[in-house]
C-alpha positions as CSV (number, residue, x, y, z in Angstrom):
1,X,-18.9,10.0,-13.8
2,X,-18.1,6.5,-14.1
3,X,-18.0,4.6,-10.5
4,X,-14.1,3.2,-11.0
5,X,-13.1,7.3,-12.3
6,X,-14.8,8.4,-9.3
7,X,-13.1,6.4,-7.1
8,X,-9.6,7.4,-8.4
9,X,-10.6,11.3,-7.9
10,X,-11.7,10.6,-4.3
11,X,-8.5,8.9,-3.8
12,X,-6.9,11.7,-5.4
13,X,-8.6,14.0,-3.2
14,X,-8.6,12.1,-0.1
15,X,-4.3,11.6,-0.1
16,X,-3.9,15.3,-1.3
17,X,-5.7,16.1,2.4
18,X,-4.2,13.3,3.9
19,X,-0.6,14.1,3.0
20,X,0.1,16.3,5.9
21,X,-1.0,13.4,8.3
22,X,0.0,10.4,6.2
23,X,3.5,9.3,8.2
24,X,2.3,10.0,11.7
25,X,-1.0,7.6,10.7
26,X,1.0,5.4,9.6
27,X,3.9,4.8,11.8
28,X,3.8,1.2,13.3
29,X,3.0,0.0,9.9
30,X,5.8,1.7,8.2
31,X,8.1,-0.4,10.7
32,X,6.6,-3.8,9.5
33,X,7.4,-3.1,5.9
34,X,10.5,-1.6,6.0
35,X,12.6,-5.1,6.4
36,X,10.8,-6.6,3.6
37,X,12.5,-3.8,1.3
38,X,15.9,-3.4,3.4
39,X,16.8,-6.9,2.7
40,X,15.9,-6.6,-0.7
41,X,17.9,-3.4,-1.6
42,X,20.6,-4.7,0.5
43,X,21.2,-7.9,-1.4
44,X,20.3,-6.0,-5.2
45,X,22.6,-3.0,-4.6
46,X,25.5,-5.2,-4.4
47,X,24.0,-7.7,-7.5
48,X,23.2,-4.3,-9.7
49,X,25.3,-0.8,-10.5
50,X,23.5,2.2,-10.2
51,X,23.8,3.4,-13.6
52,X,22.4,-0.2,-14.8
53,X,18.5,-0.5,-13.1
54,X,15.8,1.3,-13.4
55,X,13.1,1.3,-10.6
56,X,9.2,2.5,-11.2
57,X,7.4,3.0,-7.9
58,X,3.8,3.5,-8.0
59,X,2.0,5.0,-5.8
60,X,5.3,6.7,-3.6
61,X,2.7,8.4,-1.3
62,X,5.7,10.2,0.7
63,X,8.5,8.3,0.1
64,X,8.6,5.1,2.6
65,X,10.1,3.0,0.0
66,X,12.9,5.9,-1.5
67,X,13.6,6.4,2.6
68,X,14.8,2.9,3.0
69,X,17.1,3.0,-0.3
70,X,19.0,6.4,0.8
71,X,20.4,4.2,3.9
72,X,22.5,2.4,1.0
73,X,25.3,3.6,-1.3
74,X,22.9,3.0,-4.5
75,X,21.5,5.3,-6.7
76,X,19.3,3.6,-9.4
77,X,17.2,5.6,-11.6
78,X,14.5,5.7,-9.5
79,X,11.0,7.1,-10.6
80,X,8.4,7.5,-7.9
81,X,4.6,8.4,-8.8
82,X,1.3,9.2,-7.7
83,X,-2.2,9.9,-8.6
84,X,-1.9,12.6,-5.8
85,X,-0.1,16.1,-6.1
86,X,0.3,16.8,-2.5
87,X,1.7,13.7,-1.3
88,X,4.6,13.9,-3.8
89,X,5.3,17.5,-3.3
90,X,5.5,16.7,0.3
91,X,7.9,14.3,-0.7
92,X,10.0,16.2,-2.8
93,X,10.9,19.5,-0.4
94,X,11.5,17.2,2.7
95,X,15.0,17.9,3.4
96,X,15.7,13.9,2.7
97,X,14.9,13.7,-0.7
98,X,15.6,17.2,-1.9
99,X,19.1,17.4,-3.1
100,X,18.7,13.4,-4.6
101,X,19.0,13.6,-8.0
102,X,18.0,10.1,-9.5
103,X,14.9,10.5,-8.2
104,X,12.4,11.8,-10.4
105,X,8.9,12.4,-9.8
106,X,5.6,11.8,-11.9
107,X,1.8,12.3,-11.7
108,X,-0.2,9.4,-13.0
109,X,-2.7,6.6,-12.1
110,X,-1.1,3.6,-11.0
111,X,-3.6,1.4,-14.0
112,X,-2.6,3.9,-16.7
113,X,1.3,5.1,-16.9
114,X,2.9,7.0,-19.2
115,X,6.2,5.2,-19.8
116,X,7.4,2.8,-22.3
117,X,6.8,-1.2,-22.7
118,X,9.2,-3.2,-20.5
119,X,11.2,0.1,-19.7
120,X,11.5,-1.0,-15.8
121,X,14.0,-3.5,-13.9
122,X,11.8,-3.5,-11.0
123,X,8.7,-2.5,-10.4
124,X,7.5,-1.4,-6.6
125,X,3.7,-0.7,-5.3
126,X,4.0,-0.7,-1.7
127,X,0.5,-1.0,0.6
128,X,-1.5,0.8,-2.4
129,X,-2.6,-2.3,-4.6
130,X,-6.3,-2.3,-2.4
131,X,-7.1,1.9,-3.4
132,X,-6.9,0.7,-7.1
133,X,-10.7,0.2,-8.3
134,X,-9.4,-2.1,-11.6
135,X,-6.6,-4.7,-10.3
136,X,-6.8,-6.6,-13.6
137,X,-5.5,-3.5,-15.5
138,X,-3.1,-2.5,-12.5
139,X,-1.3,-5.4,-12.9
140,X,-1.2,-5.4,-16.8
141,X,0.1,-2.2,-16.6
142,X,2.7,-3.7,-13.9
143,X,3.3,-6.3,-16.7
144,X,3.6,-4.2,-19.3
145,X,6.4,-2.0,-18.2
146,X,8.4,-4.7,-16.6
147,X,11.4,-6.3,-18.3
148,X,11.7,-9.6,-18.8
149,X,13.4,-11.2,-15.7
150,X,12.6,-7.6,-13.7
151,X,11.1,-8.1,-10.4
152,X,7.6,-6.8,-9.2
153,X,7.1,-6.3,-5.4
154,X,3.8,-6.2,-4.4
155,X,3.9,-5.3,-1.0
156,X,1.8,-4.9,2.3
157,X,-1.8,-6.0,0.8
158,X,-5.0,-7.1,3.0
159,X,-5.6,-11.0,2.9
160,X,-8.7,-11.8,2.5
161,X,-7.9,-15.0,4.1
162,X,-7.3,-13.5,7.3
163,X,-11.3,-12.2,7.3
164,X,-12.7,-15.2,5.6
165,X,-11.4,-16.9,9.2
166,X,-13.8,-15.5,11.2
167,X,-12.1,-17.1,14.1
168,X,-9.2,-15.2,13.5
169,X,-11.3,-12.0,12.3
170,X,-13.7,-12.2,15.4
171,X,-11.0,-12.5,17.8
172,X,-8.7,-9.9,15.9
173,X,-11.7,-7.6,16.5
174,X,-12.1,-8.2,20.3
175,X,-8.5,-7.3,20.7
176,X,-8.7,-4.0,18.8
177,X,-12.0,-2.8,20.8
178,X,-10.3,-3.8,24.0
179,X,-7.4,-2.2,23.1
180,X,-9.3,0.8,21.6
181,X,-10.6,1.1,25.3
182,X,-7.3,1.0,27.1
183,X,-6.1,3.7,25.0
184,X,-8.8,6.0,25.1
185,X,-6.5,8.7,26.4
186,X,-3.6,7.7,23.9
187,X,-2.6,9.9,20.4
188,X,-4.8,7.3,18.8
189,X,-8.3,9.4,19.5
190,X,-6.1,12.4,17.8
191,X,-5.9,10.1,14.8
192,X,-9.9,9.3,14.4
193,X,-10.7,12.9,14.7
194,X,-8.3,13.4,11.7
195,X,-10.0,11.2,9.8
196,X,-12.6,13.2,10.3
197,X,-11.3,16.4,9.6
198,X,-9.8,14.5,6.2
199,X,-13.5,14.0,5.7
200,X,-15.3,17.2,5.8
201,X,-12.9,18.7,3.8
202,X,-13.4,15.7,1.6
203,X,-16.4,16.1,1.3
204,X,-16.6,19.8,0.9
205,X,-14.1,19.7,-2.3
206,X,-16.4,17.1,-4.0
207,X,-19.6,19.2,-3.3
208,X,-17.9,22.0,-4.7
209,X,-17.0,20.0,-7.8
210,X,-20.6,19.3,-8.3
211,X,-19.2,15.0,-7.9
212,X,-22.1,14.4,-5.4
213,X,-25.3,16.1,-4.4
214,X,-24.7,15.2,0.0
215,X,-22.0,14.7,2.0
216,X,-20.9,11.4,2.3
217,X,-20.1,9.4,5.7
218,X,-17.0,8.9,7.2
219,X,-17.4,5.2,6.9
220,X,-18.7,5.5,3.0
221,X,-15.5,7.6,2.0
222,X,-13.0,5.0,3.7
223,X,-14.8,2.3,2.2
224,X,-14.2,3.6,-1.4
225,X,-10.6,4.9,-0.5
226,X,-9.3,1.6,0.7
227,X,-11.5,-0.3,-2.5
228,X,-10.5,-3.6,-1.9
229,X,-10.0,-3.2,2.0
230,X,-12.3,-6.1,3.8
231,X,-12.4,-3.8,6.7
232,X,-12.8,0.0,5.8
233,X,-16.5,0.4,5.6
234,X,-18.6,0.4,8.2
235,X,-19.3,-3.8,8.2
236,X,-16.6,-6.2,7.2
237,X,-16.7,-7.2,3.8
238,X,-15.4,-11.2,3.6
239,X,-15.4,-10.6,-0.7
240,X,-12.3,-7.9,-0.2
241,X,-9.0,-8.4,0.0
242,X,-6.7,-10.5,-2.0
243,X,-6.2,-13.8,-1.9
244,X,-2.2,-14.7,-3.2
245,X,-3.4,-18.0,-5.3
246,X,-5.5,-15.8,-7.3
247,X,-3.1,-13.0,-7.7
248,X,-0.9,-15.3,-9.1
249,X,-3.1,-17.1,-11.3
250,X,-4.9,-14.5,-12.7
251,X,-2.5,-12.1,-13.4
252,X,1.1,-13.5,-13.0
253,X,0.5,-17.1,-13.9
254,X,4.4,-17.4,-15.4
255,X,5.8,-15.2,-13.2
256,X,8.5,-17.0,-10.7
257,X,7.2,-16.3,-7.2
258,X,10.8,-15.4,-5.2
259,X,9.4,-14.5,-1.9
260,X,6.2,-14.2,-0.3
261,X,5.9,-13.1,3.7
262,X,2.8,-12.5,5.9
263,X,2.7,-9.9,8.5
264,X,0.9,-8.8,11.5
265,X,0.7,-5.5,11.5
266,X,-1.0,-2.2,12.4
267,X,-1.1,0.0,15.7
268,X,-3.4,-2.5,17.7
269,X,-1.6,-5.8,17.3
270,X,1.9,-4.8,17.0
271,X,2.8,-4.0,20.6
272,X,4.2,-5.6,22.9
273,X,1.0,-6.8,25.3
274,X,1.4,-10.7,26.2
275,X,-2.5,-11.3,24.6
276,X,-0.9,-9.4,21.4
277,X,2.0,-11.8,20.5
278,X,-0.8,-15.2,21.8
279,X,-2.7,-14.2,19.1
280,X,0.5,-14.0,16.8
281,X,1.6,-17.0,17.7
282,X,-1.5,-18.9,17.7
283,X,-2.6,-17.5,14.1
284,X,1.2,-18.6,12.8
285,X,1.0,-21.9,13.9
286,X,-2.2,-23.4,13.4
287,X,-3.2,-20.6,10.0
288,X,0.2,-19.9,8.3
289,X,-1.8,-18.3,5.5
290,X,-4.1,-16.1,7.4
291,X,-2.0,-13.1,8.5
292,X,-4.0,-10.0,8.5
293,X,-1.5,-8.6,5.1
294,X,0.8,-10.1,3.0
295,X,4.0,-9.0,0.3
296,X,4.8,-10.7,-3.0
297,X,8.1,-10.7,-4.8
298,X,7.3,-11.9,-8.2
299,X,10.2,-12.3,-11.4
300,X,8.9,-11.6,-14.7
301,X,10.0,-14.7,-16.9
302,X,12.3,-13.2,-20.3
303,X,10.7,-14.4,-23.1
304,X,7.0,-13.2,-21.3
305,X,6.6,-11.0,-24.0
């Protein structure tokens, strides 16, 4: 199997495990993101009616992004997808989203979607961008679909800046190992033996699919999951991430760039410790551009295509 088709059916596999633990993982992250998109909706619901957008989320996972648009009195045709069964399913008989009927749901990789050319008002991928192993066709296929003058929000994405700063990076380290000591009796250690758990049954569906010949390590499995991740293999790797110059450039070089936020983020250095919000400070003063993640909010020009 190709190495970019293999990493899409790992990922495939991995979130179809990890649905049942995906929202409890991901909980202080979730709370960063979600006034990125509450502003947004808050100021487009009023700009657009219902009946008149339609919204393309890919990768929906289990519905962060849909979660934050029931809190308003706006029901675009709204279609979420995913490469991964499970974590829509999960989506779809929570009591939230159950009974909502412009949400439709669809199954498909994020690089290669089914629906028409420029069919989309806005399109949505929200903390995903880094599992897809081909971001120059990703964001042609973002392209593609888009309207001219619809919106694409690129949201929650690893900076590579951030690592490439090993000042930053080394002393964003220290804090999390210190912190990972302080904690050691804390919901957290439940986390890592998921991940483990996630693993070995990982690892067990690919054997039995004849996709490897050993189990892999816990390390080698994040490190394909999260592609583009600087941090999810065993070392850091400073030539992951994104950097938003080069996002812009390479792939949205007309595009009007209508917001762009950095954010500290993640269950180590998002509490409210006094050395936590130092660092924050310090990092937003003297390196603006070297927040651990970042979001883009990027307008598709009309006569693009």
């Amino acid at each position: 199997m190709e190495q970019n088709e293999f990493i899409k059916k790992l990922n495939m596999y991995f979130h179809d495990i990890e649905a049942d633990y995906f929202v409890d993982r991901h909980t202080f992250r979730f709370k960063n993101e979600a006034k990125l998109y509450r502003n947004f909706f808050r100021k487009h619901s009023k700009k657009f009616p219902s009946g008149n957008i339609r919204i393309l989320e890919l990768a929906t996972g289990t519905g962060f992004v849909p979660k934050i648009l029931l809190s308003f009195d706006w029901s675009p045709v709204y279609i979420c997808t995913d490469i991964s069964l499970s974590m829509l399913d999960k989506m779809k008989k929570s009591n939230r989203f159950s009974h909502k009927e412009f949400l439709h749901y669809v199954i498909c990789d994020s690089e290669r979607t089914p629906f028409k050319k420029e069919s989309f008002d806005l399109v949505i991928c929200n903390a995903s961008m880094h599992h897809f192993p081909d971001i120059q066709n990703f964001c042609l296929e973002v392209d593609r679909v888009l309207n001219g003058q619809g919106i694409a929000i690129i949201g929650h994405e690893p900076n590579r800046l951030f690592w490439t700063n090993r000042a930053i990076s080394l002393l964003y380290r220290l804090l999390q190992k210190i912190q990972t000591i302080s904690r050691k009796k804390s919901n957290s250690l439940k986390l890592d033996y998921d991940y483990k758990i996630i693993c070995q049954r990982l690892n067990n569906r690919l054997l039995k699919n004849g996709l490897i010949k050993e189990p892999l390590s816990t390390e080698t499995i994040l490190g394909y999951v999260d592609i583009h991740s600087p941090n999810s293999g065993k070392k850091i790797d400073y030539s992951r991430g994104f950097i938003v110059k080069e996002i812009k450039r390479n792939f949205f070089k007309d595009y009007i760039l209508k917001d762009l936020r950095y954010h500290y983020h993640g269950e180590n250095l998002n509490r409210k410790g006094f050395i936590n919000r130092l660092f924050e400070v310090y990092n937003r003063v003297f390196f603006p551009n070297s927040a651990p993640s970042f979001s883009l909010i990027l307008e598709k020009p009309i006569n693009k295509n």
